[in-house]
KEKE-3310 file (N, C-alpha, C; in steps of 0.2 Angstrom, whole numbers, plus 5000, padded with zeros to 4 digits):
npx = (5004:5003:4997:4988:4975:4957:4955:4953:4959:4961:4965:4974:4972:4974:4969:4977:4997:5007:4996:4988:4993:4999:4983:4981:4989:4986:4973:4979:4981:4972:4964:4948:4946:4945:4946:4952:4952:4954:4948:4935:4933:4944:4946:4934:4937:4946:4944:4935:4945:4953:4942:4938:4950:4948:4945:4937:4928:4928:4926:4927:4925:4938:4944:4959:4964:4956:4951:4939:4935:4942:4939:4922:4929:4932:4923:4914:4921:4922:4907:4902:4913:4913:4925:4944:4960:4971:4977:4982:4993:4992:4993:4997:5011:5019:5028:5040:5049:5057:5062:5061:5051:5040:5021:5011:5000:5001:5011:5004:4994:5004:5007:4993:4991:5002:5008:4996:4985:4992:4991:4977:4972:4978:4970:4958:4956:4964:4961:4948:4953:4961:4949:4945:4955:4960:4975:4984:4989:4997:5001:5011:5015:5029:5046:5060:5063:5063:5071:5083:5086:5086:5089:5077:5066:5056:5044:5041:5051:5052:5037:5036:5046:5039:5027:5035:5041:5026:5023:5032:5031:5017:5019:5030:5020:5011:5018:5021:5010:5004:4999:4996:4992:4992:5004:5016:5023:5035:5038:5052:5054:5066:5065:5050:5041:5028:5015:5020:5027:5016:5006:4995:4986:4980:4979:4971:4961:4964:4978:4984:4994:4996:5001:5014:5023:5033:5044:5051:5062:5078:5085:5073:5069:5078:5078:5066:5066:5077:5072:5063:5067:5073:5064:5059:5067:5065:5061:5045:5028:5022:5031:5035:5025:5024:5035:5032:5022:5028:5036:5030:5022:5035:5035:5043:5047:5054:5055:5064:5064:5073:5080:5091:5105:5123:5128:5117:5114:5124:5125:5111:5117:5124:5118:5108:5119:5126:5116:5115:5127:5128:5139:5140:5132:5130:5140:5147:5135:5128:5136:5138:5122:5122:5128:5121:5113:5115:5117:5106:5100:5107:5120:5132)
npy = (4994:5010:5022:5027:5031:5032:5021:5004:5000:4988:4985:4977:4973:4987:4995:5004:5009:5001:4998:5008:5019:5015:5015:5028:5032:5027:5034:5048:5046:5046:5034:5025:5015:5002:4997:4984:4976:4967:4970:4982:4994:5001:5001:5006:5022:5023:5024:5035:5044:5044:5046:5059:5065:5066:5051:5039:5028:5010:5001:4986:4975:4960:4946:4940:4928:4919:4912:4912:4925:4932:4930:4933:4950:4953:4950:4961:4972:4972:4973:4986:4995:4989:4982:4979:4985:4985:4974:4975:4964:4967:4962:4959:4952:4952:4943:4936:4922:4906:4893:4880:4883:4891:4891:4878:4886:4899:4898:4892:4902:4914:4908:4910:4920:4928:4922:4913:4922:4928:4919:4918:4930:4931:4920:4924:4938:4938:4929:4939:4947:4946:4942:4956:4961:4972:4985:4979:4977:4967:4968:4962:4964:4959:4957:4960:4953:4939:4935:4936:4928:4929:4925:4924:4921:4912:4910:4919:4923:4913:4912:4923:4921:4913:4920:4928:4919:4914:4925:4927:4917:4919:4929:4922:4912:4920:4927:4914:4911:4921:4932:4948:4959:4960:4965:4960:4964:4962:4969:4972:4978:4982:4989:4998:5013:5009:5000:4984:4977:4975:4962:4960:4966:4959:4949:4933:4928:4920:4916:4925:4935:4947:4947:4944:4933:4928:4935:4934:4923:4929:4929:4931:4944:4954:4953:4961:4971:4979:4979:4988:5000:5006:5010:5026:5031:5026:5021:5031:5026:5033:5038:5023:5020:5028:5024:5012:5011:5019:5007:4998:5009:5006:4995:4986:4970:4966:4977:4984:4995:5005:4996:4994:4995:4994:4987:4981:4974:4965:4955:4949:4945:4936:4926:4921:4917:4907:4898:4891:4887:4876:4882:4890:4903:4912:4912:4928:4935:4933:4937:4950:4951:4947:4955:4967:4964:4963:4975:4981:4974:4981:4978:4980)
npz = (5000:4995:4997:5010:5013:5013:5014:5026:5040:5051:5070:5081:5099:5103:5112:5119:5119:5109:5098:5099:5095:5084:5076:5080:5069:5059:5056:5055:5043:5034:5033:5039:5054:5062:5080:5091:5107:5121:5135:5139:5144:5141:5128:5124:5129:5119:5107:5109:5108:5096:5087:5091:5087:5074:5068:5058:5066:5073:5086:5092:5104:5108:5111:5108:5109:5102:5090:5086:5088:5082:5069:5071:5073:5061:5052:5057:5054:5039:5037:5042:5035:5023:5018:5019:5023:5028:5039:5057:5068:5082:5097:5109:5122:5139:5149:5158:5163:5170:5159:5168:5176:5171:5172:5166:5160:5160:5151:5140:5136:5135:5121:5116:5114:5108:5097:5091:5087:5078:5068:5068:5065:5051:5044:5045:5039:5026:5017:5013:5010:4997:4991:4987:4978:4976:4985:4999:5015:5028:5044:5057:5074:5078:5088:5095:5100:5093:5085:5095:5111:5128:5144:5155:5147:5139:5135:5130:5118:5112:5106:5099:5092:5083:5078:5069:5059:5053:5050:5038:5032:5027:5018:5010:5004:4998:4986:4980:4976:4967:4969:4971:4978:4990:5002:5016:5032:5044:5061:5072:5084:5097:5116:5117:5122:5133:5141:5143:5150:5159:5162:5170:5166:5155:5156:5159:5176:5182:5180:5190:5185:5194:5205:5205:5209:5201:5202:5213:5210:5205:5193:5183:5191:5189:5176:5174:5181:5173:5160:5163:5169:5157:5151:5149:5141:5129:5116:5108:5106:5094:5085:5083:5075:5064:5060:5055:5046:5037:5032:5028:5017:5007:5005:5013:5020:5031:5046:5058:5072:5081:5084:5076:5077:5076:5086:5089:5075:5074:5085:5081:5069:5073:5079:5069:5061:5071:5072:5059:5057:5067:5078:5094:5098:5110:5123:5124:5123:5131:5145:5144:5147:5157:5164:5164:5170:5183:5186:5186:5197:5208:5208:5206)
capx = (5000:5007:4990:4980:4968:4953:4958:4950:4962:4959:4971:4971:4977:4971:4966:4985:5005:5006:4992:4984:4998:4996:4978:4984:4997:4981:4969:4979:4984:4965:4960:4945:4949:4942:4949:4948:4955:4948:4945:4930:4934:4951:4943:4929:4943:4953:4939:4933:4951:4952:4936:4940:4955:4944:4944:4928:4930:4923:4927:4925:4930:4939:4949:4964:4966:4951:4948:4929:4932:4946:4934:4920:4931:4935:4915:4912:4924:4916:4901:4905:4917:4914:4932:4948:4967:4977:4980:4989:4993:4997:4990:5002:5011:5028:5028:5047:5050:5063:5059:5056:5045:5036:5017:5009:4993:5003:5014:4998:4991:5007:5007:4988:4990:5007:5008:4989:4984:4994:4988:4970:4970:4977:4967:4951:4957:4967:4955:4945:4960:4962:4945:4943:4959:4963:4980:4980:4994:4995:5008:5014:5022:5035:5048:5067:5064:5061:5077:5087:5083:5087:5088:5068:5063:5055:5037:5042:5057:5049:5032:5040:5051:5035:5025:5040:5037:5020:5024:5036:5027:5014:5023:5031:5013:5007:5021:5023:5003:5007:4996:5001:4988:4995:5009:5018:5030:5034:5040:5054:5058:5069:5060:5045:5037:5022:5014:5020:5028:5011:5004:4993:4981:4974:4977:4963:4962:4967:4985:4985:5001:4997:5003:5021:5027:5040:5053:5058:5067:5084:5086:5068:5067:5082:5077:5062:5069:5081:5069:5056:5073:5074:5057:5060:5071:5062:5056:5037:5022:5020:5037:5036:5018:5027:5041:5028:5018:5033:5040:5021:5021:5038:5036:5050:5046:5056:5058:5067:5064:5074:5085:5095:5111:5130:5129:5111:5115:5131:5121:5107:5119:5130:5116:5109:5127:5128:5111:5114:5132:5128:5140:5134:5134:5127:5144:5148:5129:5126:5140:5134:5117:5123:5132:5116:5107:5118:5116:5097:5100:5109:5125:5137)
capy = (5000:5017:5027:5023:5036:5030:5013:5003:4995:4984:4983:4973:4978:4994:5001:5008:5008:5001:4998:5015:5022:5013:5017:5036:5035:5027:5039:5054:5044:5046:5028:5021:5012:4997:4995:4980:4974:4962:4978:4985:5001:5006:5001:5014:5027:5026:5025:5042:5047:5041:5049:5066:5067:5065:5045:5035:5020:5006:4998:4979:4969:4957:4940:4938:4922:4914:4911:4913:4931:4937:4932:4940:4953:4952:4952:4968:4978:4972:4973:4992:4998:4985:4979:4980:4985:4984:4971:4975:4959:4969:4959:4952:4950:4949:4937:4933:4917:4901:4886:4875:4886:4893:4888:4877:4888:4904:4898:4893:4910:4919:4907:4911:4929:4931:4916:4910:4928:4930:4913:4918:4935:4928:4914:4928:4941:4938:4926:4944:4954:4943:4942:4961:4962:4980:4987:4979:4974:4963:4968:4958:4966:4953:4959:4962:4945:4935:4935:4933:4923:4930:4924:4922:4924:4904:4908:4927:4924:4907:4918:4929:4920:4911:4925:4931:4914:4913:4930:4924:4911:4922:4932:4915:4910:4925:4926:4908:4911:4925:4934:4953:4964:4960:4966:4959:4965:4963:4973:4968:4983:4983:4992:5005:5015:5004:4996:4978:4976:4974:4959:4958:4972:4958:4942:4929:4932:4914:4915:4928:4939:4955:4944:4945:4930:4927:4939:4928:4922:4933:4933:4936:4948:4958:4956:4965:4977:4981:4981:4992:5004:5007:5015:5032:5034:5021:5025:5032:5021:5036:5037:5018:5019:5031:5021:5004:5013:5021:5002:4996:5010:5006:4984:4983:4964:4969:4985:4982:5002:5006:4989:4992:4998:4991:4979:4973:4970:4959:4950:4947:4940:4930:4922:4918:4909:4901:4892:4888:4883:4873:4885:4892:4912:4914:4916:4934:4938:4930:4939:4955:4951:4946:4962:4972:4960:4963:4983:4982:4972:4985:4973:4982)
capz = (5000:4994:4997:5014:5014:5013:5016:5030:5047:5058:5074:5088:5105:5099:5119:5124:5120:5102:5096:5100:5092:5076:5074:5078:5063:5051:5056:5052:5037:5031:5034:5044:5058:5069:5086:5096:5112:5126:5138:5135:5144:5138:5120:5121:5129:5115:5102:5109:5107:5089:5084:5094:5082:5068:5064:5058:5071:5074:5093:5094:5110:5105:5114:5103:5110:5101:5083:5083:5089:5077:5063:5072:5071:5053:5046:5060:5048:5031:5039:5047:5031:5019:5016:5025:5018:5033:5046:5062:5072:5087:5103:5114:5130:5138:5153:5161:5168:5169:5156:5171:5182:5170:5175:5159:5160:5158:5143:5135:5135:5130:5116:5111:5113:5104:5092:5088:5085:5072:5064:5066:5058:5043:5041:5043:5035:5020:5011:5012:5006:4993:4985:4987:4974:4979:4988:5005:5019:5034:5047:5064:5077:5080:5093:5095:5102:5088:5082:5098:5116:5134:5151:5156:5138:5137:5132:5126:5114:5107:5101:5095:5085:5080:5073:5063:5054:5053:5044:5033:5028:5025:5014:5003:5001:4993:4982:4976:4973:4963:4974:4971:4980:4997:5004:5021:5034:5051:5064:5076:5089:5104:5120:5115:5129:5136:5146:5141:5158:5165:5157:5172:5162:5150:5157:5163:5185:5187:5181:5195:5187:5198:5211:5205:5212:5198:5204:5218:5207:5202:5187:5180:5193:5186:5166:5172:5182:5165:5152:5165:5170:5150:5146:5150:5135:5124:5107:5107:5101:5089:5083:5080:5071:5060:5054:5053:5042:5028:5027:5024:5010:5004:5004:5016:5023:5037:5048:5065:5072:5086:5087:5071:5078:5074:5089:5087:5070:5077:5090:5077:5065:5078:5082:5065:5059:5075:5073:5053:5055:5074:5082:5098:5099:5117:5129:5122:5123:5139:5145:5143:5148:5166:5168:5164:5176:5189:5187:5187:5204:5211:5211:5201)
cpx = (5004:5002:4986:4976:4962:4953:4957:4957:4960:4967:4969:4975:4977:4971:4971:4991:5003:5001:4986:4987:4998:4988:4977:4985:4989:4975:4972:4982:4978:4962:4956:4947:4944:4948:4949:4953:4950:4945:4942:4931:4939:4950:4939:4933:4947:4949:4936:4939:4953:4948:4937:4945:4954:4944:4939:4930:4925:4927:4923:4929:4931:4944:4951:4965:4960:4949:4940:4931:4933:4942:4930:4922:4933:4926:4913:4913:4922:4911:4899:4904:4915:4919:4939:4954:4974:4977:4984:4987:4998:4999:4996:5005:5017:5026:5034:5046:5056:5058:5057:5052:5041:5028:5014:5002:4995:5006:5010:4997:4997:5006:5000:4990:4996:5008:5000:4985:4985:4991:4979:4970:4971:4974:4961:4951:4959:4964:4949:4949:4959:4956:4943:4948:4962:4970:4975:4989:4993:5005:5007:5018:5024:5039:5058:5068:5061:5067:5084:5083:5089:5086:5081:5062:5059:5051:5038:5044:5051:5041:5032:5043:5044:5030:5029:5039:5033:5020:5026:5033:5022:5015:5025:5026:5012:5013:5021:5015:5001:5000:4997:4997:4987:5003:5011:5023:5026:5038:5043:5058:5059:5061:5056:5041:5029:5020:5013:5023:5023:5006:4998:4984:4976:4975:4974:4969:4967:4975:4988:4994:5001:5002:5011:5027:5034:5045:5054:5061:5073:5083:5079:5066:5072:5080:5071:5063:5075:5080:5065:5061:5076:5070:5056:5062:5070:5060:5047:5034:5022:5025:5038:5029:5021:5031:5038:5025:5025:5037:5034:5023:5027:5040:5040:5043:5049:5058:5057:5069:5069:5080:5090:5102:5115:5127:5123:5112:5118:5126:5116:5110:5122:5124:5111:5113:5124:5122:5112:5120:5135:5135:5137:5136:5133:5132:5145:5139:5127:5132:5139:5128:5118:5127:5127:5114:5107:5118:5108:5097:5102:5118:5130:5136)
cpy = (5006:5022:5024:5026:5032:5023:5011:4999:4994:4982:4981:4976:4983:4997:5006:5006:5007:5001:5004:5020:5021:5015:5023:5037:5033:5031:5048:5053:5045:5040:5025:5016:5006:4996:4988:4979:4969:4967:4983:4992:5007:5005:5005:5019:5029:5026:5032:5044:5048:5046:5057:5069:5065:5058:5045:5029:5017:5002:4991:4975:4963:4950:4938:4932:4917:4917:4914:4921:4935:4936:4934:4948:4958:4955:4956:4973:4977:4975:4982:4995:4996:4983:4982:4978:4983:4979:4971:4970:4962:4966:4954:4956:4948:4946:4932:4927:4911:4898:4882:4877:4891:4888:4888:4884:4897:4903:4898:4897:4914:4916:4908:4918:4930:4927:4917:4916:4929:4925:4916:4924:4932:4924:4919:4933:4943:4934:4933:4948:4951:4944:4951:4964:4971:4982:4984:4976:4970:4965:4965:4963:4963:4956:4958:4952:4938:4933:4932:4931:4924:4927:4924:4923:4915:4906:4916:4926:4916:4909:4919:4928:4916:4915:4928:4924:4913:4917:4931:4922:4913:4925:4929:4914:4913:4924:4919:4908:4916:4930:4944:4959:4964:4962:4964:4963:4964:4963:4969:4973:4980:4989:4997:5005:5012:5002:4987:4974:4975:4969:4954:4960:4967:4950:4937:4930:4924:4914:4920:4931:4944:4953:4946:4938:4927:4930:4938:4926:4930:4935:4936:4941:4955:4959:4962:4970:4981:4983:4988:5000:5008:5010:5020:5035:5029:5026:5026:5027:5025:5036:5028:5016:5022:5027:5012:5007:5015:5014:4999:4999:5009:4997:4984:4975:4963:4975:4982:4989:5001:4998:4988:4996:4994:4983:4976:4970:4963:4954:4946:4940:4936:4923:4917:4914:4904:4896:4887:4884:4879:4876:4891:4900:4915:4914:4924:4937:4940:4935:4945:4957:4951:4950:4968:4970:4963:4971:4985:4978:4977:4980:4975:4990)
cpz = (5000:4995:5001:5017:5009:5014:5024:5033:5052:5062:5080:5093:5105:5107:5121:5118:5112:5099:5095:5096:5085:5073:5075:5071:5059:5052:5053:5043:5030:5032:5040:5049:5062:5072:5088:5101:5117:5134:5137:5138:5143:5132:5120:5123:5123:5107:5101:5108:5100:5087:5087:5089:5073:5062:5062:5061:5074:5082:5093:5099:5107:5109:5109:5105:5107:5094:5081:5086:5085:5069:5064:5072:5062:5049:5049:5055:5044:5033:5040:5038:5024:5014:5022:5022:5022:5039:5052:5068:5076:5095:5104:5122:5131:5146:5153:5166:5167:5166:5160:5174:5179:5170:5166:5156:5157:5151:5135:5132:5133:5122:5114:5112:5108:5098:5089:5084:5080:5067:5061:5063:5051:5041:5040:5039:5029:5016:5010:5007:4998:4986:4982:4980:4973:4983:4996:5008:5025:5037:5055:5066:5081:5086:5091:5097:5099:5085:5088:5106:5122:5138:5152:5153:5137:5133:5126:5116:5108:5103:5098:5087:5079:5075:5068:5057:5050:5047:5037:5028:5024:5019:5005:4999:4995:4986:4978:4971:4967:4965:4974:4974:4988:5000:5013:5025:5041:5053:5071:5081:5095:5107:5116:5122:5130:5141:5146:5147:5164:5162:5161:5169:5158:5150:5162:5171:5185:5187:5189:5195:5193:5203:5211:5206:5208:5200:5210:5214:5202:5196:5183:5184:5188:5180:5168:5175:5176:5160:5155:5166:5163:5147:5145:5143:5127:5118:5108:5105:5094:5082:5080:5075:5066:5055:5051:5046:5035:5025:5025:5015:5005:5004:5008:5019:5031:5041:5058:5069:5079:5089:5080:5070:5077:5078:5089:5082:5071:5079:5086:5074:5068:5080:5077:5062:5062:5074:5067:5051:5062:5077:5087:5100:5106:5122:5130:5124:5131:5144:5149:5146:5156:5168:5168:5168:5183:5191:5190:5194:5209:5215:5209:5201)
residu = (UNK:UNK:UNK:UNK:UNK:UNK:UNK:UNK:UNK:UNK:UNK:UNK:UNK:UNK:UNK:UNK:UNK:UNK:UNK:UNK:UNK:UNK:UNK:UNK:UNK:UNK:UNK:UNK:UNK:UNK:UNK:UNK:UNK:UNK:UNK:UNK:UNK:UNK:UNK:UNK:UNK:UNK:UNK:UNK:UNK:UNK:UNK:UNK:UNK:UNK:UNK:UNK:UNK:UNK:UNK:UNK:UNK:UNK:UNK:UNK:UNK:UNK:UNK:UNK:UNK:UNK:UNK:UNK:UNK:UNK:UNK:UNK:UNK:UNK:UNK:UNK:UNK:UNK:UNK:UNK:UNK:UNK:UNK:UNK:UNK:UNK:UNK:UNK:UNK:UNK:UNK:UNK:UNK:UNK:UNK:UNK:UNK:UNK:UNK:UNK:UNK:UNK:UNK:UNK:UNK:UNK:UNK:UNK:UNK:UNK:UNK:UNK:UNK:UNK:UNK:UNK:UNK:UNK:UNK:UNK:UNK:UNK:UNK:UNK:UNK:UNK:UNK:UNK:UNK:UNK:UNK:UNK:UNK:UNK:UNK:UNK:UNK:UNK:UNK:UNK:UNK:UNK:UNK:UNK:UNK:UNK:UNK:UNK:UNK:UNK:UNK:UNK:UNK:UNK:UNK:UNK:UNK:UNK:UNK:UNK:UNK:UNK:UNK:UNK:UNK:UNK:UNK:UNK:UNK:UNK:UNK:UNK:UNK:UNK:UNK:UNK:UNK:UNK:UNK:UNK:UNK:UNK:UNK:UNK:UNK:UNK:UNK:UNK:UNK:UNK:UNK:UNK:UNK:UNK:UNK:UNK:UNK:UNK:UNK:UNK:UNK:UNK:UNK:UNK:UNK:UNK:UNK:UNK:UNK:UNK:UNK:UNK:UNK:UNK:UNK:UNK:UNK:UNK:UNK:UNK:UNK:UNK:UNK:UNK:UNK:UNK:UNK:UNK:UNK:UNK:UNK:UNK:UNK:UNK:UNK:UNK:UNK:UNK:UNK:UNK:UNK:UNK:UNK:UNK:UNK:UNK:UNK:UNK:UNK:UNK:UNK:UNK:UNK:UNK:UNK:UNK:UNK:UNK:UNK:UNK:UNK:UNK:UNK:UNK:UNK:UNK:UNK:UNK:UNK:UNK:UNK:UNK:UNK:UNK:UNK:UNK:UNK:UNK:UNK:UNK:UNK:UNK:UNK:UNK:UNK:UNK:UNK:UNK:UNK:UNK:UNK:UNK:UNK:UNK:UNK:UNK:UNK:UNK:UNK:UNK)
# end
């Protein structure tokens, strides 16, 4: 899509932080907007806010963890707009813990929220896209951590790296199908100012995040005091709607805003090699990692 005025998007996670921000950047881009989120009162907030800055919005609650919603979703917007150009697969969720203590019931749900999400928009969406034969895109926001794998990253890093395939594959599909009225990309930024640190805001009571109990343990205590002691000087939501949107108009497949500096590049590629030529790039990483850890402890 090189022209997304009047052009209808749907984005999930819409209520706050990115996804608020991205249906900012396609409202002042000219295009219709549906929200959705599984909160129904930070969705009507940010609907009024939308609409106050002169969107046309549609607000559908929506549990990203369930196929039957995100196609409910899907025939609200035809239904609404009568078609839909942009898909933003922004719902998800960060949730630190060790491999062996993280609790099954948790992993699950980061992987519906961050992984299956992305599955089912596509499966609802782009057979829409497709028939409608007009300019359209689908974007995931994949993560910095799709690429590489930290200390209490089990359910995070592995999502992550899941959606970035999903995407991919997305992308191969359409190509091999000679498919040319779609466009792919997906977004893999280092920290953005949010509140993705609180992953208590949209997940079922039972897991019982608020509680915290994870950070008795050290080191997921530390990643998240690291990542959380880092947000001040994070890249904006807006500033990152921004740069989503110019790789959308310009086909990039991938745009990694804010993590594409010398040494993420390195660490990126060291860790690509090492996985395709079975040497292991994680001393050097690791390294580093646990002298940042050690600072965010107050041990250093």
């Amino acid at each position: 899509m090189k022209d997304f005025a009047g052009g209808v998007a749907v984005v999930t996670g819409a209520a706050s932080g990115i996804g608020l921000g991205l249906a900012g950047e396609a409202v002042r881009r000219g295009m219709k907007v549906v929200v959705s989120d599984i909160r129904e009162d930070a969705l009507q907030a940010a609907a009024s806010r939308l609409s106050e800055d002169g969107g046309e919005v549609l607000a559908v609650r929506t549990d990203a963890t369930k196929a039957a919603d995100i196609e409910a979703l899907a025939q609200a917007a035809v239904d609404r707009f009568g078609k839909v150009n942009l898909l933003v697969n922004n719902a998800g969720a960060f949730v630190a813990g060790l491999a062996w203590e993280t609790p099954v019931e948790q992993f699950d749900w980061v992987v519906d929220l961050n992984m299956k999400s992305v599955f089912y928009g596509v499966r609802a969406f782009v057979p829409r896209m497709i028939a409608q034969k007009d300019p359209c895109h689908v974007v995931t926001i994949a993560s910095a951590a799709g690429i590489s794998v930290y200390p209490g990253y089990a359910s995070y890093s592995s999502t992550k790296h899941a959606a970035l395939a999903i995407t991919e594959a997305l992308y191969l599909d359409l190509q091999a199908e000679a498919i040319s009225n779609i466009g792919v990309t997906v977004v893999m930024p280092g920290m953005i100012r949010t509140a993705i640190m609180e992953p208590e805001k949209t997940s079922p009571a039972g897991l019982d995040l608020a509680a915290r109990s994870r950070f008795e343990n050290r080191t997921v205590r530390a990643m998240e005091r690291m990542m959380t002691g880092n947000l001040d000087g994070a890249m904006s939501p807006q500033d990152l709607a921004r740069a989503v949107f110019e790789a959308a108009a310009e086909g990039k497949l991938y745009v990694l805003p804010n993590h594409d500096s010398e040494r993420h590049k390195a660490v990126g590629s060291s860790i690509g090699v090492g996985r395709a030529t079975g040497v292991d790039p994680y001393a050097p990483i690791l390294a580093g990692m646990m002298q940042s850890m050690a600072r965010a402890e107050g041990e250093a």
